[in-house]
C-alpha positions in Angstrom: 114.8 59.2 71.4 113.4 59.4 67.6 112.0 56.0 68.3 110.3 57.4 71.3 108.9 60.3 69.6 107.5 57.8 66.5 105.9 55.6 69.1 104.6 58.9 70.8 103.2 60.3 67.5 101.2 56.4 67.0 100.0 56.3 70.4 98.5 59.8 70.3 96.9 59.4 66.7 95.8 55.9 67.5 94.6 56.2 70.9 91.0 55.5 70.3 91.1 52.2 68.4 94.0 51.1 70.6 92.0 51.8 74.0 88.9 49.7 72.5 91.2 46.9 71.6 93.2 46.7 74.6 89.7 47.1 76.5 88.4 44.0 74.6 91.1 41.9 75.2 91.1 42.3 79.2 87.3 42.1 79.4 88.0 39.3 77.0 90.4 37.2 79.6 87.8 37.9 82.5 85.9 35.1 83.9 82.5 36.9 84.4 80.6 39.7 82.8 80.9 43.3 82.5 78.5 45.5 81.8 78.2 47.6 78.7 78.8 50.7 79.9 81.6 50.0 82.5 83.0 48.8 78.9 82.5 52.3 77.5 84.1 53.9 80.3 87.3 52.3 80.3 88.0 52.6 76.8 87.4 56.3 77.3 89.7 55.9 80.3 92.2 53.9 78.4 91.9 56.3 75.5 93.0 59.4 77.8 95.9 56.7 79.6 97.5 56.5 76.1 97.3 59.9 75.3 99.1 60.7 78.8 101.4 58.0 78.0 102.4 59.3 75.0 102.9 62.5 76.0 104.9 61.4 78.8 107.2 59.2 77.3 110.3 61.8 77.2 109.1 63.5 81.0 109.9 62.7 84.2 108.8 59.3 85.9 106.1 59.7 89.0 103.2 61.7 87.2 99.9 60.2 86.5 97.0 61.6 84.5 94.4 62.9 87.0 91.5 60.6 84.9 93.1 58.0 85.8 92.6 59.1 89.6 89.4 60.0 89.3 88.3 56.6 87.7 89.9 54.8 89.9 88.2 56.4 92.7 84.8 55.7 91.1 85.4 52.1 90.8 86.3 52.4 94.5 83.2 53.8 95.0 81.0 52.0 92.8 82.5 48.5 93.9 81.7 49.5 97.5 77.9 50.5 96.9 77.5 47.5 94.9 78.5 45.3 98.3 81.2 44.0 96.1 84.6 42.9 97.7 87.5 45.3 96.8 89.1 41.9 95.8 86.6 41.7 92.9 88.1 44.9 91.9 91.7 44.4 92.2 91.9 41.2 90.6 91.2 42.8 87.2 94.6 44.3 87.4 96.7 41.1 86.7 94.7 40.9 83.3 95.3 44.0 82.9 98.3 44.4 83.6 99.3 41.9 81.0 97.6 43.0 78.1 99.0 46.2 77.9 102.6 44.8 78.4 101.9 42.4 75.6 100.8 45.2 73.6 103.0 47.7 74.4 106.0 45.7 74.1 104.7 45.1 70.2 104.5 48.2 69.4 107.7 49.4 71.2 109.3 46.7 69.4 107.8 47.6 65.8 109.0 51.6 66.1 112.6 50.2 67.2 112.6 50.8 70.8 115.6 48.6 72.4 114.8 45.9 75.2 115.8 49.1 77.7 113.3 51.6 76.3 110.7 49.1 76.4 111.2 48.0 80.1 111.0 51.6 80.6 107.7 52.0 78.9 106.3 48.8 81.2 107.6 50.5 84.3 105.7 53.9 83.5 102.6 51.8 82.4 102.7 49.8 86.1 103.7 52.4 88.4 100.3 53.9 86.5 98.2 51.1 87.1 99.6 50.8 90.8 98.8 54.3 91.6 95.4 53.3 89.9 95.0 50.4 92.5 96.1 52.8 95.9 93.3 54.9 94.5 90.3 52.1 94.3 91.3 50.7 97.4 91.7 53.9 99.4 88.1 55.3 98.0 86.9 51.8 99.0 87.7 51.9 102.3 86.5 55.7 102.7 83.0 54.6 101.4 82.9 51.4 103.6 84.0 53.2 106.6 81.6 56.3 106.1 79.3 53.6 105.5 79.9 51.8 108.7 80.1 55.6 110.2 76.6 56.2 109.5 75.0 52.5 110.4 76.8 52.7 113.9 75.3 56.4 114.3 71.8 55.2 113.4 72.1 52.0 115.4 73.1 53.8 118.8 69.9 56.3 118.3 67.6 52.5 117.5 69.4 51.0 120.8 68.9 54.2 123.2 65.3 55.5 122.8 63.6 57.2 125.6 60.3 55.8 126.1 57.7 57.9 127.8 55.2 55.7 129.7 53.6 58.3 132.2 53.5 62.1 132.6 56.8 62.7 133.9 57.8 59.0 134.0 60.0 57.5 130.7 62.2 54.1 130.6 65.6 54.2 128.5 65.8 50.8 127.6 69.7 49.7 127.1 70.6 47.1 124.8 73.9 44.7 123.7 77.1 45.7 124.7 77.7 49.2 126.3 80.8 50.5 125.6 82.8 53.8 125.4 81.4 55.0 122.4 78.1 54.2 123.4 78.5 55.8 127.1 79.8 58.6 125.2 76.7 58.8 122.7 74.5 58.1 125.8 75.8 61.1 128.1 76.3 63.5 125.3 73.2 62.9 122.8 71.0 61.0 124.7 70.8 62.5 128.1 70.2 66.1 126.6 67.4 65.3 125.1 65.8 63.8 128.4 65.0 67.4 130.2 63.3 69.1 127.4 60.8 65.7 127.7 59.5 66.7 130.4 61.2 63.6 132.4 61.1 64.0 136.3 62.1 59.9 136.6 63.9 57.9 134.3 64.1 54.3 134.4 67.5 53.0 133.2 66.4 49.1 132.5 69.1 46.7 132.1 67.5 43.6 130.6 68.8 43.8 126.7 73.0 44.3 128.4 75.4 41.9 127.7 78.2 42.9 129.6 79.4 45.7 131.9 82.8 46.9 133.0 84.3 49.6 135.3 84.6 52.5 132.7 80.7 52.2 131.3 80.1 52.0 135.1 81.6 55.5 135.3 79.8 56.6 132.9 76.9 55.9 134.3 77.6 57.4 137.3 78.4 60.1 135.5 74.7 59.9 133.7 73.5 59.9 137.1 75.3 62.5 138.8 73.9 64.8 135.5 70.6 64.0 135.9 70.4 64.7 139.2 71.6 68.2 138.5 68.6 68.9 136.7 66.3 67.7 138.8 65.5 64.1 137.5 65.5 61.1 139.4 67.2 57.7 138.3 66.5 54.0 138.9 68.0 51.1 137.3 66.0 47.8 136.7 66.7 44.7 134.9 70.2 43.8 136.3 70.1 39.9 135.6 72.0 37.6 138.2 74.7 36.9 135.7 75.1 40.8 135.1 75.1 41.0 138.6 77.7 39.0 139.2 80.2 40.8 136.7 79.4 44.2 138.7 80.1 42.7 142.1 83.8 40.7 140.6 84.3 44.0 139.0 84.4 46.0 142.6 81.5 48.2 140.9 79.6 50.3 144.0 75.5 50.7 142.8 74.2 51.2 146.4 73.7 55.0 145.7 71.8 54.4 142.9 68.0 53.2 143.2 68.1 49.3 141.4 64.9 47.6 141.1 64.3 44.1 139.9 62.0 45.4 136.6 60.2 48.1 135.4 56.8 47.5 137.0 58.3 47.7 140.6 60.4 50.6 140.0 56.9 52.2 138.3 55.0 51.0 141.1 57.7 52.5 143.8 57.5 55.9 141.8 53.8 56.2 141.9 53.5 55.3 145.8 56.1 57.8 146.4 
């Protein structure tokens, strides 16, 4: 244990030039460049590991110092803004990794630690670094998928607009694949917005749909049925033969609904009436 407490003593008085050393070694054995002050941050990081280290030579194994956390989550972060792959990140690990084995095992080895005490020093130094790595990669994932969150949001608003053309008259143009989520987004955001418009006919054109199945045929039916609560009429246009097909082989009923072959006839139908 005196060995410990020597080693412990070094590390904490030495932390600084250690961290910049250990820091220029790894960027040292990377195959690409890092910038200048990602540099700075780690050896600050590293500094603050060593001094956790130390003091946690003699405690209990499973604690890790919250900067560690919190950096780790920022390179999560930062990695995912830059449109960098999280395996960009990770792979800076395995360098790493090494280097502080390599020098942690010298020092252990020059303050007298035996073979055991230094495996146990590697241990608390990699169960660190893996912790490190759940962090990064969870924060990366968050980002990405808040990310994704946020793109999918603003594409279903681009892909259902509602298009006035005449007083009282507006086409909802549909586009791509029309699935749950976007039946869902289409009765619950969209079709809200269609009364306060003004809208006594709605045109639901089908030209821009790839595909169609039972369930977004429900929900349709649904949009219908909704619509015609408050007192706005529905027709569907743009059903292409292909699309056509699908509805029939999937058993899907459209005769209560008025379908037109485009826009201008159901337009022209509307302004007869």
């Amino acid at each position: 244990m005196n060995s410990f407490i020597t080693m412990a003593h070094y590390l904490l008085e030495n932390s600084g030039t250690l961290a910049s050393d250990i820091v220029d070694e790894i960027v040292v054995r990377f195959r690409f460049d890092v910038p200048e002050e990602e540099i700075d941050q780690a050896k600050s990081m590293y500094d603050e590991f060593l001094v956790f280290l130390a003091q946690s030579l003699d405690c209990q194994e499973g604690s890790v110092p919250e900067v560690l956390l919190s950096w780790s989550k920022g390179n999560g972060e930062t990695a995912a803004r830059s449109q960098l792959e999280i395996s960009q990140i990770i792979i800076r690990f395995t360098d790493t990794r090494m280097v502080l084995a390599d020098f942690l095992t010298d020092i252990g080895m020059e303050f007298g630690l035996n073979t055991r005490e230094v495996v146990m020093v590697i241990k608390r130094v990699n169960l660190m670094l893996d912790l490190s790595i759940n962090e990064t990669v969870i924060a990366f994932e968050r980002y990405k998928d808040r990310v994704i969150h946020e793109a999918q949001k603003e594409i279903m608003e681009l892909s259902t607009p509602i298009v006035p053309i005449q007083d009282g008259i507006a086409i909802l143009p549909l586009i791509g694949t029309i699935d749950s989520n976007r039946s869902d987004h289409l009765l619950n955001r969209v079709v809200p917005k269609i009364s306060p418009l003004g809208v006594k006919y709605l045109i639901l054109d089908f030209s821009g749909i790839i595909t169609i199945d039972t369930e977004v045929a429900r929900h349709i039916f649904t949009v219908h049925s909704v619509l015609a609560l408050l007192g706005i009429d529905i027709a569907v246009t743009g059903i292409r033969p292909e699309l056509a097909s699908r509805i029939v082989n999937a058993g899907i009923d459209f005769t209560s609904i008025k379908v037109y072959g485009n826009v201008k006839q159901a337009i022209g139908k509307k302004t007869l009436n």
